[in-house]
C-alpha positions in Angstrom: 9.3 33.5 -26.8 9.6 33.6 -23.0 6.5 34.8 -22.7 4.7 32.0 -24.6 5.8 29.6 -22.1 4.8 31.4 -19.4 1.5 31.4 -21.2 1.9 27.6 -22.2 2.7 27.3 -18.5 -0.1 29.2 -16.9 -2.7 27.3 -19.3 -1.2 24.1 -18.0 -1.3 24.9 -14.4 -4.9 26.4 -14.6 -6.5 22.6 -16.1 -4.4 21.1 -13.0 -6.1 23.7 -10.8 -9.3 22.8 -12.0 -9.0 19.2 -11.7 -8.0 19.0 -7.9 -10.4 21.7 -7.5 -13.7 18.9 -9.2 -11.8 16.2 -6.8 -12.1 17.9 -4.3 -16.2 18.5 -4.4 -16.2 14.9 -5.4 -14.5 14.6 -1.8 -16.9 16.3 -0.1 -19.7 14.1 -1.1 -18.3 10.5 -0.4 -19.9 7.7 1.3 -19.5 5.9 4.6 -16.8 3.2 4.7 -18.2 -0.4 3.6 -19.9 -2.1 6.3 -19.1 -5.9 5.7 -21.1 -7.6 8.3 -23.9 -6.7 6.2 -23.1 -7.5 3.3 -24.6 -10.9 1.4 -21.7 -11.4 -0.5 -17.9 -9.9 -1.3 -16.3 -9.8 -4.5 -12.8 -9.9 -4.1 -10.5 -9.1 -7.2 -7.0 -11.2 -8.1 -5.4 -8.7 -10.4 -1.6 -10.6 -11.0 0.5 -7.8 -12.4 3.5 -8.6 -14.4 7.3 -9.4 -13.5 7.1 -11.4 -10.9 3.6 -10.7 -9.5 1.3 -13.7 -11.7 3.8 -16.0 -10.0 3.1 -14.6 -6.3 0.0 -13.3 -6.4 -1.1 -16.7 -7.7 0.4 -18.4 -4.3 -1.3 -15.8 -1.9 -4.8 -16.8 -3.8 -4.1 -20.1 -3.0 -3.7 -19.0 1.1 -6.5 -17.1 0.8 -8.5 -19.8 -0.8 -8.0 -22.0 1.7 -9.0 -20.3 4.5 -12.0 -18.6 3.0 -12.7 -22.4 1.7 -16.3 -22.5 3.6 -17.5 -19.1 2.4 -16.5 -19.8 -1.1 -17.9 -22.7 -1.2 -21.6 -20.9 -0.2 -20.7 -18.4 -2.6 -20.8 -15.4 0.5 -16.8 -14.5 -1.1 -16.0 -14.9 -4.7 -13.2 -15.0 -6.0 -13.1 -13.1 -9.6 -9.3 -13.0 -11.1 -8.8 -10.4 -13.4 -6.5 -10.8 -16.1 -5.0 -7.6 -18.7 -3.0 -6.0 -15.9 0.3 -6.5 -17.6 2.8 -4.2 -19.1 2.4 -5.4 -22.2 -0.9 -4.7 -22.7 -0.7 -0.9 -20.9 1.5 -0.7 -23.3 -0.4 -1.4 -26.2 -3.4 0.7 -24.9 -1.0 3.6 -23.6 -3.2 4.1 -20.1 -1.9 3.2 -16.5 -4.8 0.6 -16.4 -6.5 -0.5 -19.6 -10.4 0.8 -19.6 -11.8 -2.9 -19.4 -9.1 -4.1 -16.3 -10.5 -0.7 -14.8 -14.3 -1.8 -15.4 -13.4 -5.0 -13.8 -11.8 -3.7 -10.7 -15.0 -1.6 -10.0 -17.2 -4.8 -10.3 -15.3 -5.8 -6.9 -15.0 -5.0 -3.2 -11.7 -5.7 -2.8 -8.5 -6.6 -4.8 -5.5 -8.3 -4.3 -3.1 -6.8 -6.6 0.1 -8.4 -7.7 3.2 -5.7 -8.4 3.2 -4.0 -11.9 5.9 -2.0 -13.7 6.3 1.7 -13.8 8.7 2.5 -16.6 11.4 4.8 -16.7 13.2 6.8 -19.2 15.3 4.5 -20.9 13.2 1.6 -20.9 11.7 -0.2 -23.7 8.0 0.8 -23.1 6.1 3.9 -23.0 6.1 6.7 -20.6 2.6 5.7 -19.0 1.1 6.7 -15.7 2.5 3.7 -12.6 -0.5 1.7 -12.6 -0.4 2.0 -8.0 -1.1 6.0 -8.6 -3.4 5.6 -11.2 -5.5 2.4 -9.1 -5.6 4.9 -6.2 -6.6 7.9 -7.9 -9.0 5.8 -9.8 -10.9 3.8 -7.1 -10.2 7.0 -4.7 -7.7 4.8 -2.3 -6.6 7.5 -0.3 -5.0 5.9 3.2 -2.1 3.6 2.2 -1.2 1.3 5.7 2.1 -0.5 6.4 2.4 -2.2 9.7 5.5 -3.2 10.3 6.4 -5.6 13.5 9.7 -7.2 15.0 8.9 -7.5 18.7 12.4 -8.8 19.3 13.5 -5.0 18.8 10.5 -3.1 20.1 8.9 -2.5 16.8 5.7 -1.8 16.2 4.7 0.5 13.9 2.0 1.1 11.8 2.4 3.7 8.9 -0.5 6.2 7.5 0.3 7.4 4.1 -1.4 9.5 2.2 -2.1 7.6 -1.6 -3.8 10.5 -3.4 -2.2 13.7 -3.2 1.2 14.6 -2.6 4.0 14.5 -4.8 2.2 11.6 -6.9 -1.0 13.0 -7.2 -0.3 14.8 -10.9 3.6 13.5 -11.3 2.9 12.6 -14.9 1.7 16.2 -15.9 4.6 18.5 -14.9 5.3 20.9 -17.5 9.0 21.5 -19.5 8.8 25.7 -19.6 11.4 25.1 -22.2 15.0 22.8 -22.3 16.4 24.8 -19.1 13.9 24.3 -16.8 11.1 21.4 -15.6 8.5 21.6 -13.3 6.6 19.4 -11.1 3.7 19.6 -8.3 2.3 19.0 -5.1 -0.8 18.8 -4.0 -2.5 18.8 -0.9 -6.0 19.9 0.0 -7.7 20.2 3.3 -10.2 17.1 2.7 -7.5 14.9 1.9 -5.2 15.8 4.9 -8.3 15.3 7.0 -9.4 12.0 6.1 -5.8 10.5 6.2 -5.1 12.0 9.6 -8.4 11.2 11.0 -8.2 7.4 9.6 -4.9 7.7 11.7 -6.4 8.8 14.8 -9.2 6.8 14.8 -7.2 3.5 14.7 -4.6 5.0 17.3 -7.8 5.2 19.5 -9.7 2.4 18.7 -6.4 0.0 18.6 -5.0 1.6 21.7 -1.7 2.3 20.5 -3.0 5.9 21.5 -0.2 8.2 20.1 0.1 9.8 16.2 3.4 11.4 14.9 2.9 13.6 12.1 5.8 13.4 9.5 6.5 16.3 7.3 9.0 18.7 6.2 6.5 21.9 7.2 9.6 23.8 8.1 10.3 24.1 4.6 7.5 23.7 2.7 5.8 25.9 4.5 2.4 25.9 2.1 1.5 21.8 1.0 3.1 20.5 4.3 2.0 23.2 6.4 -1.5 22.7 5.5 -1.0 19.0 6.5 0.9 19.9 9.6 -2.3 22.0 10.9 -4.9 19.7 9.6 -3.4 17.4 12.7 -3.2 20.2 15.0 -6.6 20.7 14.7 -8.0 17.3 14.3 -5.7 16.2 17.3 -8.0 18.2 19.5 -10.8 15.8 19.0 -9.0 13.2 20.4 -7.6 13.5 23.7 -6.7 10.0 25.0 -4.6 10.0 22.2 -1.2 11.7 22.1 0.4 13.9 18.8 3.6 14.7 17.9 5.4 15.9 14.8 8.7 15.1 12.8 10.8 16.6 9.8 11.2 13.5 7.4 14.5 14.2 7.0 15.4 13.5 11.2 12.7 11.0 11.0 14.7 8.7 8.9 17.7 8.7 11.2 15.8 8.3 14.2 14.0 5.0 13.0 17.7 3.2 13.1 18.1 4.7 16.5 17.2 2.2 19.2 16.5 4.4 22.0 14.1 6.6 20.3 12.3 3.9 17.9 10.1 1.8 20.2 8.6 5.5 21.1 6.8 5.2 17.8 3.6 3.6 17.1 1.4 5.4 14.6 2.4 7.7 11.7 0.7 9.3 9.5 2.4 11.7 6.2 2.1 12.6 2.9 2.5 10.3 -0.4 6.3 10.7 -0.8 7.9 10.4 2.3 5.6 7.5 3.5 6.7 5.9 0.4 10.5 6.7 1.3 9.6 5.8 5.2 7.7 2.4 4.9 10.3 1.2 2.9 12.8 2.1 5.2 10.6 0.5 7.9 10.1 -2.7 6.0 14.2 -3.6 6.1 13.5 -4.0 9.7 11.2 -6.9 8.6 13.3 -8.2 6.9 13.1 -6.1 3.6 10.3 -5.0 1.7 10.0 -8.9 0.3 8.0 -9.4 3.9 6.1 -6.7 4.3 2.3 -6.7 3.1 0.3 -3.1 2.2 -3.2 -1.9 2.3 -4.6 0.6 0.5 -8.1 2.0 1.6 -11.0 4.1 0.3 -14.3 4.3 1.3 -16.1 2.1 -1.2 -13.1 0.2 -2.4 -9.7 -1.1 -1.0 -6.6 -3.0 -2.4 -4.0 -5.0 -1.3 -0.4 -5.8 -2.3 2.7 -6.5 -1.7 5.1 -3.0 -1.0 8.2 -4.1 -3.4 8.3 -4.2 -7.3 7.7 -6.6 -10.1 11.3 -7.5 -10.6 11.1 -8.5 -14.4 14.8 -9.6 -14.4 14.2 -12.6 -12.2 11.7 -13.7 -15.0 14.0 -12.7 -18.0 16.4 -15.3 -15.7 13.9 -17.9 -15.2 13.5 -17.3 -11.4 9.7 -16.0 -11.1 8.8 -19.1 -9.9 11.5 -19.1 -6.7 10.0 -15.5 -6.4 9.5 -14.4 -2.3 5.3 -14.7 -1.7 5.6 -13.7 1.7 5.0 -10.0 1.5 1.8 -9.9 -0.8 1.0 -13.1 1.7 0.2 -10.6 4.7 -1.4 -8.5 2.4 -3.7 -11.2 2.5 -4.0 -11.1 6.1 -4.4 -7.3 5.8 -7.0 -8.4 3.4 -9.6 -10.7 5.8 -8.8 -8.3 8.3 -10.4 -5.6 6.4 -13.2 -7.8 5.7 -14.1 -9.0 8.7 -11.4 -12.2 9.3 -9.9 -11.0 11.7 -9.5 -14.7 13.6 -8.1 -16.0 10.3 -6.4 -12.8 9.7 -4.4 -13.4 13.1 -3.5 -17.4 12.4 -2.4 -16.1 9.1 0.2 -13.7 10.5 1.3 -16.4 13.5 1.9 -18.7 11.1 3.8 -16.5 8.7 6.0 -15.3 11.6 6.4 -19.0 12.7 7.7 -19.6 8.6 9.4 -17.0 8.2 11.0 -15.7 11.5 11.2 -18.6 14.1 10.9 -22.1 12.4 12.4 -21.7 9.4 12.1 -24.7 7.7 12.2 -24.0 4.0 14.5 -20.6 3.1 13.7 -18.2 -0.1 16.7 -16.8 -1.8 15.1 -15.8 -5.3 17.1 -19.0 -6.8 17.0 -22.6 -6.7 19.2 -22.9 -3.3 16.3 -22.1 -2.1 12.4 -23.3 -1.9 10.2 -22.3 -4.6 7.0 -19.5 -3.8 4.9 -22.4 -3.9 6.5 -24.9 -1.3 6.6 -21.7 0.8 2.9 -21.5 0.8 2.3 -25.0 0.9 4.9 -24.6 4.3 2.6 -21.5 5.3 -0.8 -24.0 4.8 0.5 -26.9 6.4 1.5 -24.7 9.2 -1.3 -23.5 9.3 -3.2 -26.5 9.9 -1.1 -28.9 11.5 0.3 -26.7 14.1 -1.5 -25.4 17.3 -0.4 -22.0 16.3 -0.8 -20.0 19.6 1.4 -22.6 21.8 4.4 -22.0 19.0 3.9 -18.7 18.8 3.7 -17.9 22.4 7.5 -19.9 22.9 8.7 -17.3 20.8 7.5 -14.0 22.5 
């Protein structure tokens, strides 16, 4: 008996093998990055989720309407929405991402994707794939950034994670050997560690912020971290305006709350889990993960969303519409930065600062003592043109 599950085991482990090992040539042959300046026209995606997401996602496509109004209206951005990414329907299909939502996303450039639900043992749906890994495996969105910024402490920080590999990449095909004993993977590779950590120096250079700390826990997973740990080692050599150091997650977690040590920090860069762990972290800095936007880039396609959950129970309460659109709102920003925005991309995130941090004019508390998601982004709008948004801003700073 024990030795059919070794066998069972060993037959399982060889088709993971096999896979990373065809992802990895796949790697190898990739593209340049999209070049947007040259493009005639962008396609950019409005994918809605389920839980709260349709109700947020649909007031960040508002704000992003509006200030892509001209180029809509010449037709150099459209706006596609596409509908099917719900629970219900992964459900009913049994995939992370139903095959004709998937066709859709690949018609696009970029997508702004509202939060989706991941179930969990216990729940009442299936035990299908979270429909973040699968989007990132699928459109091969391998650098996950999180800035996070709150100048009135010395923050500012802008997170690398790896979105492919890690302890996500294959975390729906571990193996149970038998009822005593489960198993799960980790994967790293050498061309994955290398385009995350270059991604991370390059903007470290090019932004100016010119030092990368390397977050890992290669002192005791000495073979997947390790491999990630030297991949920076050796790419940090290429770069030498630009300063490296390196971090066990474990320290790195405590010394993020200490305010001596935190304003030292600018970029990061780590595998899938503990940027996961980290940003989130990060983001209560922010003022929780409600404020904090995410982007999610590959080579040919990118996608942007909000970094908290789809929060079902405020819609089984009747709450999605007082729902917080602020942090899929500087996704947006993240968004026509990426693009080639960057102006707009700037009022965007002055105005939401001015909203949300110094004016304060409306409040969102996820219930009706508060404003709705809607008059928050009509707030965010108005500011937006009414107010001569550097003069604010610069009373503030």
């Amino acid at each position: 008996m024990v030795e059919q599950q070794i066998e069972r085991a060993k037959q399982h482990f060889g088709e993971l093998i096999r896979e990373q090992l065809e992802r990895i040539e796949r790697m190898k042959v990739q593209s340049d990055f999209t070049d947007f300046k040259t493009k005639e026209k962008i396609i950019i995606g409005v994918a809605g989720g389920d839980g709260i997401g349709p109700f947020i996602t649909a007031e960040a496509q508002r704000v992003l309407e509006f200030l892509l109004a001209d180029d809509v209206k010449t037709g150099r951005v459209v706006i596609k929405v596409i509908d099917g990414l719900t629970i219900e329907k992964r459900a009913a299909c049994g995939k992370a991402i139903p095959d004709d939502v998937l066709a859709e996303l690949k018609t696009c450039d970029v997508i702004l994707k509202g939060p989706t639900t991941t179930p969990r043992e216990g729940d009442q749906w299936p035990n299908i794939e979270s429909a973040n890994v699968a989007m990132r495996r699928e459109l091969d969105l391998f650098a996950n950034v999180r800035p996070v910024s709150v100048p009135e402490k010395n923050i500012d920080w802008v997170f690398y994670r790896e979105n492919t590999e890690g302890a996500y990449a294959i975390g729906s095909k571990g193996i149970h050997v038998n009822e005593d004993l489960a198993i799960d993977f980790t994967v790293t590779t050498q061309e994955g560690s290398d385009r995350i950590i270059k991604a991370a120096f390059d903007y470290a250079e090019k932004s100016g912020k010119n030092k990368v700390t390397v977050v890992t826990k290669a002192n005791v997973i000495k073979t997947t971290d390790g491999k990630f740990l030297d991949a920076a080692k050796a790419i940090a050599k290429n770069y030498p305006t630009v300063e490296m150091d390196d971090w066990y997650i474990d320290i790195m977690t405590a010394k993020l709350v200490d305010e001596k040590r935190r304003s030292q920090f600018k970029v990061m860069v780590l595998p899938n889990l503990y940027g996961d762990i980290l940003t989130d972290e990060a983001a209560e800095f922010q003022g929780g993960v409600g404020t904090a936007g995410s982007a999610n880039i590959g080579k040919r396609y990118s996608m942007f969303e909000a970094i908290h959950g789809s929060a079902p129970r405020m819609v089984d309460e009747g709450r999605g519409h007082y729902a917080d659109p602020c942090s899929i709102i500087r996704a947006v920003g993240m968004l026509l930065e990426h693009i080639g925005y960057k102006n707009k991309a700037d009022q965007l995130q002055k105005a939401l600062d001015i909203c949300g941090l110094y004016e304060k004019k409306l409040v969102l508390t996820g219930r009706a003592t508060g404003a709705t998601g809607a008059e928050y982004a009509n707030y965010v709008m108005e500011t937006l043109s009414n107010v001569d948004l550097d003069a604010v801003y610069a009373r503030y700073q």
